[in-house]
Each structure stands twice: as structure tokens, then as C-alpha cells.
N, C-alpha and C positions, 0 to 999 in steps of 0.2 A: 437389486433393483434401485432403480434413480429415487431419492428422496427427495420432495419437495416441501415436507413439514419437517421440520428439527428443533430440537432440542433446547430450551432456554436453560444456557448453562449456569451451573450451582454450584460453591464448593464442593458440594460432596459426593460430585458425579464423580464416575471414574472417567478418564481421559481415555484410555484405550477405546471406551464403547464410544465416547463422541467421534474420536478418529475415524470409526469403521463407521458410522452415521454420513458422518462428513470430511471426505478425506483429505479437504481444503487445509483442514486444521493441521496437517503435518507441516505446513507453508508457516503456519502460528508457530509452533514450535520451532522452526529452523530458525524463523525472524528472535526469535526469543533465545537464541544458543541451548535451546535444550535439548538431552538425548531422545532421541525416537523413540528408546524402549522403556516404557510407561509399566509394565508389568500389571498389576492392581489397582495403582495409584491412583488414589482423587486429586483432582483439581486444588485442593488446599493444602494436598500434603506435598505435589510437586511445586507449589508456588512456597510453603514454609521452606524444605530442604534447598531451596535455590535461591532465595531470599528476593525472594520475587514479589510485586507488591499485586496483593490476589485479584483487589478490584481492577487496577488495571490489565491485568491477565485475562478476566473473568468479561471485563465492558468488551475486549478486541475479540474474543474467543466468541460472543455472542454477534459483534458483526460479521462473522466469519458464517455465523448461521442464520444470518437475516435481522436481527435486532438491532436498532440502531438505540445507542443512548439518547434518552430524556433532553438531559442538558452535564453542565460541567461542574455541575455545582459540587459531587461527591469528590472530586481531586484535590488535592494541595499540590504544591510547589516542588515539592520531594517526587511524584510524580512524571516530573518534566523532563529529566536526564532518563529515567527509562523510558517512555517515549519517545523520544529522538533517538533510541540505540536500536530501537527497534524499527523506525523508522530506514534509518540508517543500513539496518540490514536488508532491507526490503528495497533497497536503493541495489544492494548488490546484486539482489535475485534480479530487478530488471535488467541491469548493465549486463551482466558476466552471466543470464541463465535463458532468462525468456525471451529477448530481443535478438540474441545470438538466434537461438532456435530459431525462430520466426524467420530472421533472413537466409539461417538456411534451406528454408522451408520454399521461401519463395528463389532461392539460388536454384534449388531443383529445378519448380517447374520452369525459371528459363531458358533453363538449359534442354528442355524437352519442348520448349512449347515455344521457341524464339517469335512470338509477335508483339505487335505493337502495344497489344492491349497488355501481355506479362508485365512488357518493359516500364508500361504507367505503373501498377505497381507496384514494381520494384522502388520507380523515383518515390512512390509517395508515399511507399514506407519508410525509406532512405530519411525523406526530408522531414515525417514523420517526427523520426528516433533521433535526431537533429534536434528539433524540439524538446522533445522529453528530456534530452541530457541538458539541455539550458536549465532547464528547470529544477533538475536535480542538482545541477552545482549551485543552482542559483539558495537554493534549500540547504546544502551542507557548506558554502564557503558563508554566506550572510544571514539568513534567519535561524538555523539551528546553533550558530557561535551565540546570538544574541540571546535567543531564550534561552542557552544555559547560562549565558550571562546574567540574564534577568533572575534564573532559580537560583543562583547563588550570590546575588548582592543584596543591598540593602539600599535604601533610599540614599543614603549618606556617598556609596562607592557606584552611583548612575550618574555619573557628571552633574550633579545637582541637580536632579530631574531631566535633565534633558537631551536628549538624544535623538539622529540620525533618522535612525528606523524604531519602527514599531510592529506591534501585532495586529495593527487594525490597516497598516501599509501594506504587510503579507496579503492579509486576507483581499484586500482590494485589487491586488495582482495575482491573486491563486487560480495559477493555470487549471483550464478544464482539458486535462490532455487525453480523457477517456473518448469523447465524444467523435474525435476522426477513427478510431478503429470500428466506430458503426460503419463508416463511408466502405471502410477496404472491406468490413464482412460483407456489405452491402454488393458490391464490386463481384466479390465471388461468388455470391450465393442467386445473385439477380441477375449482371450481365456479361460476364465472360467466361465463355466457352471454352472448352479442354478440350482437343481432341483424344487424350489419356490421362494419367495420372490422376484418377478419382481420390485414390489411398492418399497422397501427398497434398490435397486439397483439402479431405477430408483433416488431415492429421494440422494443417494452415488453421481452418478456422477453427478447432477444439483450442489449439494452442491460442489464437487471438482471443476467445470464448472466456478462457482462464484471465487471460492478462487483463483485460476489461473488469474483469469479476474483482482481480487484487487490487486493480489501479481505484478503484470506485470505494474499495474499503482503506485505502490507504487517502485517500481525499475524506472519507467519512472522519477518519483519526485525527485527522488536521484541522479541519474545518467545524467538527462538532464538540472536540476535547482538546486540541492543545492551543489554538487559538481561543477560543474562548479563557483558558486558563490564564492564559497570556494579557492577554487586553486587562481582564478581574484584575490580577497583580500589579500591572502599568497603572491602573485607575487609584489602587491602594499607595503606590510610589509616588501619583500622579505625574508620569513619564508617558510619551508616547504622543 
């Protein structure tokens, strides 16, 4: 049965039972390179054996179930390279897993349903995913080179405080790319008509349903925890 209350997670839960609570969390794990098969294992003995740092395991693992972190105050700087690897991989699920899917998704019904309204969209997922990938490079070639720059210099090796970009630059250009996949649920669910393929409509918005769901927590990681961390440290360098 669908769960709507879960789990605030703790080291010492076992992970298999949060998985089967919430099976979102297998998405945490693949972002994290860790195996699937948990066996027993609590949350603190798979983040010690993987050398994983627990709290932030433990903060993304709770967004994953509705908790949003306080503030940023519990991280340090050491922090900041496993966050963007995880980020990072989370970059790969959308390119290479969910977006694929999806325009296969809507490939079908144009192929069954050739009107006008398919053909919108198709463009406006098209132009959509367009989007999103600016966004992602704009994330892996310019702001995640720079905070891991930032987590491994010192005031003395940031061009003498001064530099280009910043964390407080990010955040003033941090795309809201969640917000148009309401328009295309919208689109489906309110005004375009199938004369078939209920199952492939159905199986469209579950899939867009999820990607709104990851896209939301991965803007929560960024904008609640790694910027913030980021600006703290610029203020401490006085850079930025």
C-alpha cells in the first residue's frame, strides 16, 4: 500500500526496511554507487564500510522521505566533493535514464495518435530537455569545478580573494526546471484527448510524476546544503 507517512531516518535503521517503505531510496543508493543488496544492514554500518560521510547520507536519505534540512550549518567543507558526486550522478539518471524514457514515452503515443495536440508535446518536451541539459552543463563544466575548488584551497590559492563566480552568482541563476513538467502533466491529465493508449499515458505521467519528485530533491541539495555551504566558506575566504 502507498505510503504517505515515513520514516525519519536514523543510523541505526536498517536500510532494507526504509527501501521497502520507500522505494524512491534505491534512486539514493544508485546516486551514492552503492550495492542494492543491503542484507541487515543499518544506515551507519553501510555509510562506515563505504566510507561514506553518515550525516550527509542520513540529510539526502531524509529528503528522499519528505524532510527537508533545518539549515547548513551541520557540514563542513569535506562534505562538498561528496555532494557534487552525487549530484553528479543524478545528472546521469536524468540524461542517460529518465528523459530517454519519457520521449520514448511520448515517441509512442505519436506514433498512434498523430495530431496536433501529440505534436505540441513532443516540441515541448523537446524544448523542455533542451533546457534542462543547459543547466546541467552549466552545473558540471562551471559551478561544481569551482566549489570543489573552493573545498580544497585556502584563502592564499583563490587568486587573492577574488574571483569570477561565486555561490551567491549560482544561486541567483538557479534554474527552476521542475515547474514546466506541471504544464505537460497538466496537458495530459486536463486537456488532450487519446483516442487509445491509456497504459502508455498512464506509464508518461507515473514517469514524469517521479522525475518532478527527484528534480525537486535534487534543487532541495543545492539550494538548502551546498550553496549555503558555499557562500559560509566564500564569507570565511572573503571571496565571492
Amino acid at each position: 500500500m502507498y505510503q504517505t507517512i515515513r520514516t525519519y531516518i536514523k543510523p541505526e535503521i536498517r536500510i532494507a526496511d526504509l527501501v521497502f517503505e520507500n522505494p524512491y531510496l534505491l534512486l539514493l543508493l544508485e546516486h551514492f554507487k552503492l550495492d542494492l543488496v543491503m542484507h541487515d544492514k543499518t544506515v551507519s554500518q553501510v555509510c562506515s564500510e563505504n566510507n561514506l560521510d553518515e550525516k550527509v547520507f542520513i540529510t539526502f536519505a531524509n529528503l528522499y522521505n519528505g524532510f527537508s534540512p533545518a539549515d547548513a550549518t551541520g557540514f563542513n567543507l569535506s562534505c562538498i566533493n561528496t555532494i557534487i558526486k552525487f549530484l553528479n550522478n543524478s545528472h546521469h539518471y536524468f540524461t542517460h535514464d529518465k528523459y530517454p524514457e519519457i520521449q520514448g514515452y511520448i515517441k509512442q503515443l505519436q506514433d498512434n495518435n498523430p495530431s496536433a495536440e501529440i505534436r505540441m508535446i513532443g516540441t515541448f518536451f523537446d524544448e523542455y530537455f533542451m533546457e534542462v541539459r543547459e543547466h546541467l552543463v552549466y552545473e558540471e563544466e562551471v559551478a561544481f569545478p569551482y566549489f570543489r575548488n573552493l573545498a580544497d584551497s585556502s584563502k592564499a590559492t583563490m587568486d587573492g580573494g577574488k574571483t569570477k563566480f561565486s555561490g551567491a552568482e549560482y544561486l541567483e541563476h538557479h534554474t527552476d526546471i521542475e515547474s514546466k513538467l506541471t504544464d505537460l502533466k497538466n496537458l495530459l491529465l486536463k486537456h488532450v484527448s487519446l483516442k487509445s493508449d491509456p497504459v502508455i499515458r498512464r506509464k508518461l505521467i507515473f514517469s514524469l510524476i517521479e522525475l518532478e519528485y527527484v528534480l525537486n530533491i535534487h534543487s532541495l541539495i543545492e539550494e538548502t546544503i551546498l550553496i549555503p555551504l558555499v557562500i559560509k566558506h566564500e564569507r570565511k575566504l572573503n571571496i565571492g
